[in-house]
Backbone as CSV, one residue per row, in Angstrom:
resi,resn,N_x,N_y,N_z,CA_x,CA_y,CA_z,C_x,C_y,C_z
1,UNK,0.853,-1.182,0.000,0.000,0.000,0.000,0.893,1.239,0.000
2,UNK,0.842,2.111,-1.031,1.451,3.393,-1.090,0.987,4.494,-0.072
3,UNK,1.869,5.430,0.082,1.274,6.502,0.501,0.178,7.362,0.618
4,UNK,0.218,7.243,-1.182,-1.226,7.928,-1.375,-2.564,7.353,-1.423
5,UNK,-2.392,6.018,-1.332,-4.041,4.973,-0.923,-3.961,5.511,0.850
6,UNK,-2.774,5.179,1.608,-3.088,5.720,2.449,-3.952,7.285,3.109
7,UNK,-3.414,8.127,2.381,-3.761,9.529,2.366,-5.550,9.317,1.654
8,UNK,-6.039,8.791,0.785,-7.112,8.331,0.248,-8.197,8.004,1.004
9,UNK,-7.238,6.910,1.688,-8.197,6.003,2.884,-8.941,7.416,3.786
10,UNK,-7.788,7.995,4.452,-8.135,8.834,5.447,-8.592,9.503,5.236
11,UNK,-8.981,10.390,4.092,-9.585,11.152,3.424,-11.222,10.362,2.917
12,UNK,-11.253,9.391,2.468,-12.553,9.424,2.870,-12.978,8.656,3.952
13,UNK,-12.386,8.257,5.207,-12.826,7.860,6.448,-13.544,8.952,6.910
14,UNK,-12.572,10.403,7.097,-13.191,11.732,7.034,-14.532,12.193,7.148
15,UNK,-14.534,11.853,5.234,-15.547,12.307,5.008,-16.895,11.208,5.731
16,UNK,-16.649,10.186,5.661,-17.908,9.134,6.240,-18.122,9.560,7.508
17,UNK,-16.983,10.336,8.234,-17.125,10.361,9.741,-18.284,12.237,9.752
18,UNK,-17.571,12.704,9.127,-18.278,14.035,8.406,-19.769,14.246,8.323
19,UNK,-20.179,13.079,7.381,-21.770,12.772,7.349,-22.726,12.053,7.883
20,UNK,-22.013,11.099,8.816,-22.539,10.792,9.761,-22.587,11.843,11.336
21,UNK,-21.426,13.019,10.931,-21.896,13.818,12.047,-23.359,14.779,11.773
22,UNK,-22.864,14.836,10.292,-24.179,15.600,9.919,-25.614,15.110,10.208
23,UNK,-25.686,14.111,9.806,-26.378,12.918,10.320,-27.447,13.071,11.638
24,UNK,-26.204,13.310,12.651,-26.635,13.222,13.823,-27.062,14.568,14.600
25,UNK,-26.312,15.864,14.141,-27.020,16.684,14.357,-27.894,17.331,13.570
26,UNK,-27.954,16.780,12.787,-29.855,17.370,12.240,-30.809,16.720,12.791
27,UNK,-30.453,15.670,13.480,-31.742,14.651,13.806,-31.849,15.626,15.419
28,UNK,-30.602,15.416,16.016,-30.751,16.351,17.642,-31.392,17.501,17.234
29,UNK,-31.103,18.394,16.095,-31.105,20.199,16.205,-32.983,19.827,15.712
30,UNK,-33.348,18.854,15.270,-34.787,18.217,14.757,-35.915,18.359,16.147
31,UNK,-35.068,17.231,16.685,-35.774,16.485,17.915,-36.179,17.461,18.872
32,UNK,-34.844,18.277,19.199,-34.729,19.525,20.145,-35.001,20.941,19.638
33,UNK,-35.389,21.234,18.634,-36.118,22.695,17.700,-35.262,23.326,18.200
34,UNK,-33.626,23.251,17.547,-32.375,23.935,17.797,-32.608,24.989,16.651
35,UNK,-32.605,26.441,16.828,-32.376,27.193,16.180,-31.839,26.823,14.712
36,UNK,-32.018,26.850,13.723,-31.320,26.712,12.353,-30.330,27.390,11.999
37,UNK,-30.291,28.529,12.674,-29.144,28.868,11.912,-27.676,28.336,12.936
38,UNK,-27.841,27.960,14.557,-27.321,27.653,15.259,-26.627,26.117,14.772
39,UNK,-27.599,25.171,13.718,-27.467,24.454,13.002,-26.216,24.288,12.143
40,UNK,-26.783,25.118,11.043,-25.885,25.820,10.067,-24.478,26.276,10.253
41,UNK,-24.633,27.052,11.302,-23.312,27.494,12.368,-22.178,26.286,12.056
42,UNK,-22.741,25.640,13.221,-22.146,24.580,13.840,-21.427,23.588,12.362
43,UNK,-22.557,23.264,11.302,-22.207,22.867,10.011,-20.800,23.126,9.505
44,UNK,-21.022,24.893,9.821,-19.891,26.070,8.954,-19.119,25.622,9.822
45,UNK,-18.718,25.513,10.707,-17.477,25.262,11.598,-16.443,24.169,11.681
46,UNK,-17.620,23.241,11.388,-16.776,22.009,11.407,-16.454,22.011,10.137
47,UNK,-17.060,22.018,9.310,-16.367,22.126,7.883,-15.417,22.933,7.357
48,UNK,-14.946,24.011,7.895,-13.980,24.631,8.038,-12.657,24.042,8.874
49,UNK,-12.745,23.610,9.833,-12.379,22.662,10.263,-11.606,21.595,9.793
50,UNK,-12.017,20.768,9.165,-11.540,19.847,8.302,-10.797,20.288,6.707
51,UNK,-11.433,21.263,6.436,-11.199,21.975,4.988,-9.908,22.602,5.242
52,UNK,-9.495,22.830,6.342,-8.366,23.699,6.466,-7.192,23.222,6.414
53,UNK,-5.842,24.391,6.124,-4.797,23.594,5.602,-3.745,23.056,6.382
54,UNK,-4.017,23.415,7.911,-3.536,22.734,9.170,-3.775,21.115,8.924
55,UNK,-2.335,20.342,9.254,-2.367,18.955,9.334,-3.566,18.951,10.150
56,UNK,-3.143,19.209,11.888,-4.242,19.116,13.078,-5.117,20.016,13.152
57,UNK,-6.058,19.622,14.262,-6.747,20.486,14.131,-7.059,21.170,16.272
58,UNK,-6.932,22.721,15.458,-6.713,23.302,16.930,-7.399,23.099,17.840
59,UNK,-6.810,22.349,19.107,-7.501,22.635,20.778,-8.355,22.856,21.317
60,UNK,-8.286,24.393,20.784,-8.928,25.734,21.481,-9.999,25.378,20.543
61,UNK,-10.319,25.448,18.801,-11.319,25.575,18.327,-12.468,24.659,18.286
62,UNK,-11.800,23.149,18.652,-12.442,22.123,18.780,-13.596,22.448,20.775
63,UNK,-12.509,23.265,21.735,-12.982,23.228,22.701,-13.905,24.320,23.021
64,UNK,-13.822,25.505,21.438,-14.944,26.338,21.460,-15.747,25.846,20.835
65,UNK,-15.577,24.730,20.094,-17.217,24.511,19.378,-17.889,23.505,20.692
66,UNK,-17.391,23.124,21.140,-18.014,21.873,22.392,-18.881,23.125,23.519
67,UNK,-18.270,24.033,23.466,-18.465,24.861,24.532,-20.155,25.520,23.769
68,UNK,-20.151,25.930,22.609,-20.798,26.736,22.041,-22.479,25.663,21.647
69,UNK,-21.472,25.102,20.847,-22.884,24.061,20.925,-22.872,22.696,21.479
70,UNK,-23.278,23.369,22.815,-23.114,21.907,24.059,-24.243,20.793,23.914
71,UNK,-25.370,21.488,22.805,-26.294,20.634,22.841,-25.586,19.348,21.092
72,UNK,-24.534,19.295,21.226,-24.426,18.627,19.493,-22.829,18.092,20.360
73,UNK,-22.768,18.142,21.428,-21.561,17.729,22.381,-20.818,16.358,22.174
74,UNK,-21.680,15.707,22.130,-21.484,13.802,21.631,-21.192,13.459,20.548
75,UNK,-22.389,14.080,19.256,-21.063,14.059,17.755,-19.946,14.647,17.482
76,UNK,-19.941,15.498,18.191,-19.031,16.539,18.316,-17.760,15.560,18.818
77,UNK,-17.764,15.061,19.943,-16.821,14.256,20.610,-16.503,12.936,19.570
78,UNK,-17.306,11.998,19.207,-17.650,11.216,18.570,-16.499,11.733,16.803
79,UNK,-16.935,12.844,16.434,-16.254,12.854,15.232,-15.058,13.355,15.593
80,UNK,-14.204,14.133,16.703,-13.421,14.595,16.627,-11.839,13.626,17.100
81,UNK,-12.759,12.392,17.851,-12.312,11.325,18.522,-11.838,10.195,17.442
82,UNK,-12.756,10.089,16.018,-12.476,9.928,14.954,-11.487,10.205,13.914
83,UNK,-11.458,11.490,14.077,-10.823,11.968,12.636,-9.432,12.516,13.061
84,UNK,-9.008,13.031,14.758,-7.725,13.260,15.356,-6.567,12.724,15.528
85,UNK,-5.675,12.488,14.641,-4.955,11.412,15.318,-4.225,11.729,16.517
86,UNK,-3.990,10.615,17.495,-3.207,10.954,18.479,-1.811,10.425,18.529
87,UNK,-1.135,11.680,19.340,0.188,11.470,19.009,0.682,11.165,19.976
C-alpha cells in the first residue's frame, strides 16, 4: 500500500465520519427545535475545520465549538475522537 491509498483512505474515512456527524445533528437540532441557523453554524465550523490547511486540528477551536454548541456535544466528541490522530 502506497502513501497515497493511504492519504485516500483517510480522506474518505473523514468524510464518512463528516456525514454521519451531519447525520446526527440534524436529527438532535430536529428532535430539540435547535435554532437553524445555530445548526448551520455549527455545520460552517466544522467544515472549516476539516477543509483547512492545518495537518491538526486546533484545541482551542475544537474546545470552542463543544463549549458553544453543548447541545451537538457527543457528535461533536464522537467525530473529533475519529478523525484526530493521536500522538
Amino acid at each position: 500500500m502506497s502513501e497515497s491509498d493511504i492519504t485516500v483512505s483517510s480522506d474518505v474515512r473523514k468524510a464518512v465520519e463528516f456525514e454521519r456527524f451531519i447525520q446526527s445533528i440534524s436529527n438532535i437540532a430536529a428532535y430539540n427545535n435547535i435554532n437553524f441557523a445555530d445548526y448551520q453554524a455549527l455545520r460552517f465550523h466544522v467544515a472549516e475545520l476539516f477543509n483547512s490547511s492545518e495537518q491538526s486540528m486546533n484545541s482551542d477551536k475544537v474546545y470552542f465549538l463543544g463549549k458553544k454548541y453543548s447541545w451537538a456535544i457527543r457528535p461533536l466528541s464522537v467525530l473529533f475522537a475519529t478523525v484526530i490522530p493521536v500522538e
